[in-house]
BATORVEX-943188 format. One record per residue (C-alpha): residue in one letter; x, y negated, z negated; residue number from 1. Coordinates in Angstrom, 1 decimal. Each point is the difference from the previous one (the first is absolute). Layout:
! residues N
atom code=A; xx=X; yy=Y; zz=Z; pos=NUM
...
***
This chain:
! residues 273
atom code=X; xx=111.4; yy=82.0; zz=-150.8; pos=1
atom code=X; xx=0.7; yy=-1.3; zz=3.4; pos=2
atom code=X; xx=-3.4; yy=-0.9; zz=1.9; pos=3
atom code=X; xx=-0.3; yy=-0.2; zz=3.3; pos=4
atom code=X; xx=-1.6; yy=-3.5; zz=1.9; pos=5
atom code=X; xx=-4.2; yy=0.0; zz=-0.1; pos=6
atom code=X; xx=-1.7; yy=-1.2; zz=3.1; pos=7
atom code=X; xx=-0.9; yy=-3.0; zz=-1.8; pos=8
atom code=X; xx=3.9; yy=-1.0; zz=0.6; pos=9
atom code=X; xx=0.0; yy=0.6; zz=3.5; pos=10
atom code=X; xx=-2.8; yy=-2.5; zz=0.1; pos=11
atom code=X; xx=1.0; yy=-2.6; zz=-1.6; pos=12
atom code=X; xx=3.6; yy=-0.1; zz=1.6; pos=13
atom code=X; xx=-2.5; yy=0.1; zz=3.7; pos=14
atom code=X; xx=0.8; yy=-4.1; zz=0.3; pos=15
atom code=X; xx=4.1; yy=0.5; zz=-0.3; pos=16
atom code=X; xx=1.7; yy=-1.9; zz=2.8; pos=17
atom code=X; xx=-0.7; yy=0.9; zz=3.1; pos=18
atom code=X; xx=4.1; yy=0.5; zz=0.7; pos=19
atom code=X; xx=-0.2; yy=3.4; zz=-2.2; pos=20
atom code=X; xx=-2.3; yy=3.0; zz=1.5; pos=21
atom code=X; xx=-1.5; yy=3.1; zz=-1.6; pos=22
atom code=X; xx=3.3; yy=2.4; zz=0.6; pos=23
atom code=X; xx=-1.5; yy=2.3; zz=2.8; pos=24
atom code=X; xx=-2.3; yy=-2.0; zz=1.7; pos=25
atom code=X; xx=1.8; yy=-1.5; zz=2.8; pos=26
atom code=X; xx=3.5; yy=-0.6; zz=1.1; pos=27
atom code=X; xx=2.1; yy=-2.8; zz=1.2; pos=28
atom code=X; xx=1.1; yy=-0.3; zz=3.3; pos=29
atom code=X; xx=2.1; yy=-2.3; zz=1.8; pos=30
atom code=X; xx=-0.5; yy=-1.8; zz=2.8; pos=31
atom code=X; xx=0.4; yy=2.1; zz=3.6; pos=32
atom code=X; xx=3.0; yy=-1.5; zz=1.4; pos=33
atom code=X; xx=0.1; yy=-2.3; zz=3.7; pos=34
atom code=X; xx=0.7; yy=2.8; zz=2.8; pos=35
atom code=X; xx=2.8; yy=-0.8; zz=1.9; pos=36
atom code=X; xx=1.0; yy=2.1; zz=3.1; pos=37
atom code=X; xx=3.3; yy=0.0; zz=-0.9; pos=38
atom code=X; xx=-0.5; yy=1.1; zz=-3.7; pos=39
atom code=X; xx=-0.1; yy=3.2; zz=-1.7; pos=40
atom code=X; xx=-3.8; yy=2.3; zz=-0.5; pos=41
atom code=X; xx=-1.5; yy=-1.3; zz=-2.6; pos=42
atom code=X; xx=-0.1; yy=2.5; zz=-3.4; pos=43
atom code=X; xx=-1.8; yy=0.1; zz=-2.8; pos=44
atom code=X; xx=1.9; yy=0.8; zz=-3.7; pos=45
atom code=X; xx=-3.0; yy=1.3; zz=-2.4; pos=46
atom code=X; xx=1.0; yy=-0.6; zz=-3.7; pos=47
atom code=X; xx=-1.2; yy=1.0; zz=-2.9; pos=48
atom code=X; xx=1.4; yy=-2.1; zz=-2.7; pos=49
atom code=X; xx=-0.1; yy=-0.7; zz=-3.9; pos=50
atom code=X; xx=-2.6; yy=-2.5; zz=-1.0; pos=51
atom code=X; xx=2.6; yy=-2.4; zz=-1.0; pos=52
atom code=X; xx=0.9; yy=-0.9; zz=3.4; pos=53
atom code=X; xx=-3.5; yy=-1.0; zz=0.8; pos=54
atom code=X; xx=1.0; yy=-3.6; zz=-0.1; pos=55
atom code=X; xx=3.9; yy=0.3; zz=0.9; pos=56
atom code=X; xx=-1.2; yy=1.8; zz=3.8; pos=57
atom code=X; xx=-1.3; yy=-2.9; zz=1.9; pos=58
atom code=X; xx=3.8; yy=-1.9; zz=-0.8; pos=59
atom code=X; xx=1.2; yy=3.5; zz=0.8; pos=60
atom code=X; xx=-1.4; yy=0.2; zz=3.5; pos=61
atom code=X; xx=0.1; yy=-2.9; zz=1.0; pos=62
atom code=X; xx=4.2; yy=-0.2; zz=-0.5; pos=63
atom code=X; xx=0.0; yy=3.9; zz=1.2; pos=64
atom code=X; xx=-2.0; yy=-1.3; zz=3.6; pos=65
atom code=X; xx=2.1; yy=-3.0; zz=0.5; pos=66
atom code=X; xx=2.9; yy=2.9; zz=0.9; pos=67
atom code=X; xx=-2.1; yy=2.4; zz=1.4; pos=68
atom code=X; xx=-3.3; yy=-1.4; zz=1.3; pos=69
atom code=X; xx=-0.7; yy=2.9; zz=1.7; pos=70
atom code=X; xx=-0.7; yy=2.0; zz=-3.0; pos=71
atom code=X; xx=-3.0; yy=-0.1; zz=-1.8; pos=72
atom code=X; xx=-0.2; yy=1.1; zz=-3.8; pos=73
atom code=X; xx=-3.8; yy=1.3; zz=-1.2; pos=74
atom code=X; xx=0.3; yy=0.5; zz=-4.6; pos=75
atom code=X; xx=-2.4; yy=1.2; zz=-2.1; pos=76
atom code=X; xx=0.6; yy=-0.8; zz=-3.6; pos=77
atom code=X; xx=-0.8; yy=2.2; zz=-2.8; pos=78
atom code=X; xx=1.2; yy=1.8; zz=-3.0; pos=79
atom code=X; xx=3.5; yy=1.8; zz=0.8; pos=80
atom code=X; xx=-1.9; yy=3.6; zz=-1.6; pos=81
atom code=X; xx=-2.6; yy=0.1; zz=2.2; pos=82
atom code=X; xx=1.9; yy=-0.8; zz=3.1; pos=83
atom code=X; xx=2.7; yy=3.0; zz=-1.0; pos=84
atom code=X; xx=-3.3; yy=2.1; zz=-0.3; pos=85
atom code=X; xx=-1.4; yy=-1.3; zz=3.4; pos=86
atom code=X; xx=3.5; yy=0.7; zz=1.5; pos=87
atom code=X; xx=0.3; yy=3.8; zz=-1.3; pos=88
atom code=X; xx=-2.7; yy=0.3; zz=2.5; pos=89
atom code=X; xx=1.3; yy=-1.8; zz=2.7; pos=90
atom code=X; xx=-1.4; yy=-3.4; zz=0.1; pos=91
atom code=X; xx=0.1; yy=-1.5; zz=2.9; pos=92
atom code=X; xx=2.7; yy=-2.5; zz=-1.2; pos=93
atom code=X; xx=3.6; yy=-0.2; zz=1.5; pos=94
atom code=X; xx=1.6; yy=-2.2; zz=-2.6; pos=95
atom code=X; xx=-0.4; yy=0.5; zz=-4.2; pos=96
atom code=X; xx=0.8; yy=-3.0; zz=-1.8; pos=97
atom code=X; xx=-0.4; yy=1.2; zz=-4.1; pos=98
atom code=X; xx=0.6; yy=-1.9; zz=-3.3; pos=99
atom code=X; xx=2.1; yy=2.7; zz=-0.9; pos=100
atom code=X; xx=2.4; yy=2.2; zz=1.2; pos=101
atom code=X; xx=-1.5; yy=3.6; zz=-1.1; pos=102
atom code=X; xx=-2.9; yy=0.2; zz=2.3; pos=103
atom code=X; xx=2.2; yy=-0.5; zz=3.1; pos=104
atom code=X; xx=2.4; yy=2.8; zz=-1.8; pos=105
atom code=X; xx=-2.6; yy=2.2; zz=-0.1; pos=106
atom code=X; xx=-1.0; yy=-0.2; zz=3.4; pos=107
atom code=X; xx=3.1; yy=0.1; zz=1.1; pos=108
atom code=X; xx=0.2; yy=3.2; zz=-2.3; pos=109
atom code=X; xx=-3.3; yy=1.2; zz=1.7; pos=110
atom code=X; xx=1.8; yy=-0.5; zz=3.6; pos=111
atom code=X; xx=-2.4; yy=-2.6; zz=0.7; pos=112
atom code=X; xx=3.1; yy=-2.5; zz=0.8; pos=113
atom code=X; xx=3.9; yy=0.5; zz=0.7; pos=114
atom code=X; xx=1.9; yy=-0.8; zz=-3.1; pos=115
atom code=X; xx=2.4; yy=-2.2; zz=2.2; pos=116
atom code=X; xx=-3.5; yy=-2.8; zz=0.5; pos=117
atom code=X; xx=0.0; yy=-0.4; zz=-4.1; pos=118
atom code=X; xx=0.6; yy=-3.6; zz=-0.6; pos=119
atom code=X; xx=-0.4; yy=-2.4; zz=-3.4; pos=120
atom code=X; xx=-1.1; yy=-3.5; zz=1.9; pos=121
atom code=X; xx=-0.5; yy=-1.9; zz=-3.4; pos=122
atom code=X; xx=-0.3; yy=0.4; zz=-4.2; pos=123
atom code=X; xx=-3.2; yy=-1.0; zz=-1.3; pos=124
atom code=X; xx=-1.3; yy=-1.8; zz=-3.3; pos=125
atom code=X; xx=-2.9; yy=0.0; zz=-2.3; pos=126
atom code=X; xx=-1.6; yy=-2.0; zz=-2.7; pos=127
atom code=X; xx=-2.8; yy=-1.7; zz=-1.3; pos=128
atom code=X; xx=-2.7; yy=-2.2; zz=2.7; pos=129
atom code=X; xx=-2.6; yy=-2.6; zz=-2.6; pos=130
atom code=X; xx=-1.9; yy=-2.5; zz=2.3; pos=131
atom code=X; xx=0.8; yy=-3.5; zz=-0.5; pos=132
atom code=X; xx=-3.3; yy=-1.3; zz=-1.8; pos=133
atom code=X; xx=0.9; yy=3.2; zz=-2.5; pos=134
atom code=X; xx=1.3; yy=-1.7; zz=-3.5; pos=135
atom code=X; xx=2.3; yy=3.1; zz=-0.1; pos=136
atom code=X; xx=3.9; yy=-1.0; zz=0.0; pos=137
atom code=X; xx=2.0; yy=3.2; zz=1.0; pos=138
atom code=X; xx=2.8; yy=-2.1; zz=0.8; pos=139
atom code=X; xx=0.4; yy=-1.1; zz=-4.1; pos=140
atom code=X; xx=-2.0; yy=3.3; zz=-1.3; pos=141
atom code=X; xx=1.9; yy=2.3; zz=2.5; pos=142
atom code=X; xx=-1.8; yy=3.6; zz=0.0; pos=143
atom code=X; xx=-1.5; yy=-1.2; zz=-3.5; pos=144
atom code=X; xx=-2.7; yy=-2.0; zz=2.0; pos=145
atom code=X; xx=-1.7; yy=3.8; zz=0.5; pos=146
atom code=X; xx=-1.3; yy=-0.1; zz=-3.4; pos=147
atom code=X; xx=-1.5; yy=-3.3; zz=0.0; pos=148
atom code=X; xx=-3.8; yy=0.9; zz=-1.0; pos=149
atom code=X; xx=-1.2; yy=-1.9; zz=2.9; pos=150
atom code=X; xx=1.4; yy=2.9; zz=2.0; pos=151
atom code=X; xx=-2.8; yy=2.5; zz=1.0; pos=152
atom code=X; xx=1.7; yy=1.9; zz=3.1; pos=153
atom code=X; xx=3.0; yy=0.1; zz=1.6; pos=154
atom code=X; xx=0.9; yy=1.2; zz=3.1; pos=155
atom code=X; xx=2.3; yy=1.8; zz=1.7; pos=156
atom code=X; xx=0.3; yy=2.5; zz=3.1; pos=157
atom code=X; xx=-1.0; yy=3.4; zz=-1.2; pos=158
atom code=X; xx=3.4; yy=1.8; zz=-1.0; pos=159
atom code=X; xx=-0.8; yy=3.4; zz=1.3; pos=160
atom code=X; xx=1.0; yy=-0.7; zz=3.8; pos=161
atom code=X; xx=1.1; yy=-3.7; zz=-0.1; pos=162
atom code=X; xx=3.8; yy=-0.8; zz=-0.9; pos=163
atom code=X; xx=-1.0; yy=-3.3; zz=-1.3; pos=164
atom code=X; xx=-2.7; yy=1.3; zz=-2.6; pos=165
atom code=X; xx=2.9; yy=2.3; zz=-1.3; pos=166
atom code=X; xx=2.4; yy=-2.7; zz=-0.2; pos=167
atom code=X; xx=-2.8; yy=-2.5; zz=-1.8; pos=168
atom code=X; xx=-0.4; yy=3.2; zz=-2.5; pos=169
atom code=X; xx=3.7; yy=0.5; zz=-0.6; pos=170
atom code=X; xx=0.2; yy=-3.5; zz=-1.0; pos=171
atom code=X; xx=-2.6; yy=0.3; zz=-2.1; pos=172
atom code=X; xx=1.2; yy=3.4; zz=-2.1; pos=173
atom code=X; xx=3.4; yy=-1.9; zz=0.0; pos=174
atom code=X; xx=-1.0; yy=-3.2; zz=-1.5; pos=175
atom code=X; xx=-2.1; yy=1.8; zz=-3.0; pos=176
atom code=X; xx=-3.5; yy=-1.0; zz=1.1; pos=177
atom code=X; xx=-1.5; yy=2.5; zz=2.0; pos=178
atom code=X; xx=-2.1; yy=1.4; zz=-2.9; pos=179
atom code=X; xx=-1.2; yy=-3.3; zz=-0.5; pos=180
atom code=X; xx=-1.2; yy=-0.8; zz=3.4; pos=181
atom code=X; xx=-0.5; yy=3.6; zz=1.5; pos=182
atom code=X; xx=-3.8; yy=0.0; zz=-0.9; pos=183
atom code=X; xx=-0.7; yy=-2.9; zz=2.2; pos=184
atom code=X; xx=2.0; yy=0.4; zz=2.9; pos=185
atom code=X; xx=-2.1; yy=0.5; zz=3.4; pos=186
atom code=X; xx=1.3; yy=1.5; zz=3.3; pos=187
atom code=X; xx=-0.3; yy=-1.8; zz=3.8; pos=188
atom code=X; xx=1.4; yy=3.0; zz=2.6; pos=189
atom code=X; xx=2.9; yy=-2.3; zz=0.6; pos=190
atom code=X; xx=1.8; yy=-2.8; zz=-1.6; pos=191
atom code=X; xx=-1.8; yy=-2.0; zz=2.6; pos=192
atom code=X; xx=-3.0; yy=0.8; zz=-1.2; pos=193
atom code=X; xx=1.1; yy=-0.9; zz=-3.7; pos=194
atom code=X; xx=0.9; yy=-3.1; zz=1.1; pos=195
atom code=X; xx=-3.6; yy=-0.3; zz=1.4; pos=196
atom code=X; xx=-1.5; yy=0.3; zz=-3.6; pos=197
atom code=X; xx=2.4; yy=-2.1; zz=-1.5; pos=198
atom code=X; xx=-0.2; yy=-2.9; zz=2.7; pos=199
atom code=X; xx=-4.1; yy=0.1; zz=0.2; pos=200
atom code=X; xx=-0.7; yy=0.1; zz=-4.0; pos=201
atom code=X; xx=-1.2; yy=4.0; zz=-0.3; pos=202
atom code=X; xx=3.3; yy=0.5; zz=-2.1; pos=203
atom code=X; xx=1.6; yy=-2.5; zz=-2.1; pos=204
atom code=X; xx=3.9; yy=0.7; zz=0.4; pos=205
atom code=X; xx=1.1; yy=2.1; zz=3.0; pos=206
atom code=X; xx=3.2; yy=1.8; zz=0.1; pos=207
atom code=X; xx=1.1; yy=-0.4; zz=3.5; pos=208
atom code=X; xx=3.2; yy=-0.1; zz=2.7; pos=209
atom code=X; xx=2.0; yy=-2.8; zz=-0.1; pos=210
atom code=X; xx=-0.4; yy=-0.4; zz=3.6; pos=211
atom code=X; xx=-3.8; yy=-0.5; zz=-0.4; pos=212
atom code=X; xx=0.2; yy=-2.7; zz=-2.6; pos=213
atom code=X; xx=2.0; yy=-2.1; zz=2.5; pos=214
atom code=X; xx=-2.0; yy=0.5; zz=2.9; pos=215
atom code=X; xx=-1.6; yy=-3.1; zz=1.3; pos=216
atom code=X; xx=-3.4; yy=1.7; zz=-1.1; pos=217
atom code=X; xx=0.6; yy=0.0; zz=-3.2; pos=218
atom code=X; xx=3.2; yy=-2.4; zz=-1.5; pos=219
atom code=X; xx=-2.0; yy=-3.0; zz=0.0; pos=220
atom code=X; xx=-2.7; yy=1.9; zz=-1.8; pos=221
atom code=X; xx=1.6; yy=1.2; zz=-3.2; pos=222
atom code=X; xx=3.0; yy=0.5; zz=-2.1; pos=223
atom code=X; xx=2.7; yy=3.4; zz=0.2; pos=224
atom code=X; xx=2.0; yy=1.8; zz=-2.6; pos=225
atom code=X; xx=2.6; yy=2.4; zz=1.2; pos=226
atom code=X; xx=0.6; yy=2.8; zz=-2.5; pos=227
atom code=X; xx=3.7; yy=0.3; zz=-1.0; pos=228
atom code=X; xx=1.6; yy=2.0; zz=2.9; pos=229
atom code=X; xx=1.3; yy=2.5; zz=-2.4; pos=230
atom code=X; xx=-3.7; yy=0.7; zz=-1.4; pos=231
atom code=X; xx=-1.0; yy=2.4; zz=2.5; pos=232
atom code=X; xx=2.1; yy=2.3; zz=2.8; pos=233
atom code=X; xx=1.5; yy=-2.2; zz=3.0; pos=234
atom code=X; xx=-3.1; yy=-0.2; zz=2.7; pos=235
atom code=X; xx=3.2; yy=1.1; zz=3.3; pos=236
atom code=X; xx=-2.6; yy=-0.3; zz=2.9; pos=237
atom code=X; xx=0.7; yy=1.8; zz=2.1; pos=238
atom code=X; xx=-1.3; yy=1.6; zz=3.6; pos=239
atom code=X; xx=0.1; yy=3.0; zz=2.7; pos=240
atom code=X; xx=-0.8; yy=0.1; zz=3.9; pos=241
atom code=X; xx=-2.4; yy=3.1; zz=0.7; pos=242
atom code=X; xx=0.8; yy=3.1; zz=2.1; pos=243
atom code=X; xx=-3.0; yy=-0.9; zz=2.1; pos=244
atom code=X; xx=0.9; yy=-3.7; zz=0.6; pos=245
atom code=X; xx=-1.3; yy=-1.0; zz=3.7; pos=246
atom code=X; xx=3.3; yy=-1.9; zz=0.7; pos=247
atom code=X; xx=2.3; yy=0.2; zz=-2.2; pos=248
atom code=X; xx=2.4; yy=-2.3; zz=1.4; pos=249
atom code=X; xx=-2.4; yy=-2.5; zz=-0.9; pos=250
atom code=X; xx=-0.4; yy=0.7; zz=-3.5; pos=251
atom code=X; xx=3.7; yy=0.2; zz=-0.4; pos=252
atom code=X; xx=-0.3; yy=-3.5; zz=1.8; pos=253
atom code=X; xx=-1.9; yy=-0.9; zz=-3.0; pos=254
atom code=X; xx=2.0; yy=2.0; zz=-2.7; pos=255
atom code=X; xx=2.9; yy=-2.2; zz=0.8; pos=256
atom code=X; xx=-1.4; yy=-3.2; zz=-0.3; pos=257
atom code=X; xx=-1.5; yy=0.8; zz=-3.7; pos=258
atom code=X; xx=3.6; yy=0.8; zz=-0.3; pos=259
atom code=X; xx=1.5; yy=-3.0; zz=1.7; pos=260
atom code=X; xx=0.5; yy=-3.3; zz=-1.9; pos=261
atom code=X; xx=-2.8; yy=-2.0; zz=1.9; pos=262
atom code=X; xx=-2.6; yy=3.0; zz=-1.5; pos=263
atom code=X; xx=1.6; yy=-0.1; zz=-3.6; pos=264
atom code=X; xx=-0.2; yy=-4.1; zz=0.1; pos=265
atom code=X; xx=-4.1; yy=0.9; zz=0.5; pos=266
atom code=X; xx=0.1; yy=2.6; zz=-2.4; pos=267
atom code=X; xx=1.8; yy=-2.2; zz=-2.6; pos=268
atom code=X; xx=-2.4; yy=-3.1; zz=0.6; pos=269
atom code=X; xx=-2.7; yy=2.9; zz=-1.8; pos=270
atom code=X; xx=2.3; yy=0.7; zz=-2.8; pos=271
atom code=X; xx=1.1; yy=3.3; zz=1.4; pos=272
atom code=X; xx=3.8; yy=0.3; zz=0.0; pos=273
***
C-alpha cells in the first residue's frame, strides 16, 4: 500500500539547502533590466515550470537576458499536475513549461493554448539520489540497493500529477521490485520535494530527476543512479504558450531560445537532452 508523506517528513527535511523552496511558496525572478531610452518596454514572461528546472532557470535566464535584457522571466516551480489543473482555470501564467508532453496536450485540447505553441524543449531522466555519508552503493547494487534493510523510506514525487513519480514507478514495476519496495515509498508534491527528503535524511534513497542530482545543491552532497532509459516511458518535455499570454511576442522570445542551441547547451549541462 502506497502511503502518503507524514508531517514528521516535512519537518525533518525543514534544514534542506536553502537553494531548493517549498514548491508554491515563492517564485524566482530575475533581475529588472537597466532602462535605456532607446530600448524596448520592459515585459514580464510568468512561467510555470516542472520542478526539475528549479536549478537549470537561473543558467536559463541569465543566457536568455544577455539577448534580450529587456525581458524579464517570473517561474514558479511545481508539480506539472497541479499546474495543468491551475491552468484549466486560467492561471495567471503565460508560458507552461511541463515534464511531459500530455498536460500541455490537454490544454491545448481544452483550447487553453494554440496547438501551433506545442514544443518538446528537452527529454528528461530519473534514478536513484543516496547522500554521500549513506553506505548504500547504487552505482554497484543498481536498483537492488532498494532492498538493503537499512532502507526505511524512499522517496519520490507523488505519481498521481507529477511525470517524474510516474516515471520513478514505471521503473520500478519494470525492474521487478515494486512489490518489494511499494510499502515504504513516501510522496513529496514534486520530485523537488523528494529530493528534499532524500538530501535532509527524512528518506533514505530518493528517486529523483537527473537534473536535480547535478545541481550545484546537491552533486557534491550525494551519489546518482539513473534507471535504464528503457525502464520507464521517455520523460519528452515538453511546453505550450497560453491564450491569455500578456505579450506573446515575448514568450515566443523565450520559446526560441529553449529551442536554440545556447538554451539546449543549459539544458544539457542538467542532464536534460
Amino acid at each position: 500500500m502506497m502511503r502518503c508523506v507524514d508531517r514528521s517528513l516535512l519537518l525533518r527535511a525543514c534544514h534542506f539547502c536553502g537553494l531548493i523552496l517549498l514548491i508554491g511558496c515563492g517564485s524566482m525572478t530575475a533581475p529588472s533590466p537597466s532602462k535605456e531610452s532607446n530600448s524596448p518596454p520592459a515585459t514580464t514572461v510568468r512561467v510555470a515550470a516542472a520542478a526539475d528546472l528549479k536549478f537549470a532557470f537561473p543558467d536559463l535566464i541569465a543566457a536568455f537576458q544577455r539577448e534580450h535584457p529587456h525581458v524579464q522571466i517570473e517561474a514558479n516551480f511545481g508539480s506539472s499536475g497541479s499546474f495543468f489543473a491551475q491552468l484549466s482555470n486560467q492561471a495567471p501564467f503565460d508560458l507552461f513549461l511541463s515534464a511531459d508532453m500530455a498536460y500541455p496536450r490537454k490544454l491545448i485540447e481544452q483550447g487553453q493554448a494554440e496547438a501551433n505553441s506545442e514544443f518538446q524543449y528537452a527529454v528528461g531522466h530519473v534514478g536513484i539520489w543516496v547522500r554521500n555519508e549513506s553506505m548504500l552503493a547504487p552505482d554497484k547494487q543498481g536498483v537492488e540497493v532498494l532492498n538493503d534493510p537499512t532502507v526505511q523510506k524512499i522517496a519520490l514525487a507523488n505519481p498521481k500529477h507529477a511525470p517524474y513519480g510516474r516515471a520513478a514507478e514505471a521503473a520500478l514495476k519494470s525492474l521487478n521490485i515494486y512489490d518489494a519496495v511499494k510499502d515504504r515509498l513516501v510522496f513529496g508534491e514534486n520530485v523537488a520535494q523528494a529530493a528534499q527528503f532524500a538530501e535532509s535524511g527524512a528518506a533514505e534513497v530518493g528517486l529523483i530527476a537527473q537534473s536535480l542530482a547535478v545541481s550545484s545543491a546537491l552533486r557534491d552532497k550525494g551519489r546518482f543512479w539513473p534507471f535504464p532509459d528503457d525502464s520507464y516511458p521517455k520523460l519528452e518535455q515538453g511546453g505550450i504558450v497560453l491564450t491569455w499570454a500578456h505579450d506573446r511576442a515575448a514568450c515566443e522570445q523565450f520559446r526560441q531560445f529553449l529551442l536554440s542551441e545556447q538554451g539546449r547547451e543549459v539544458l544539457r549541462r542538467y542532464g536534460l537532452e
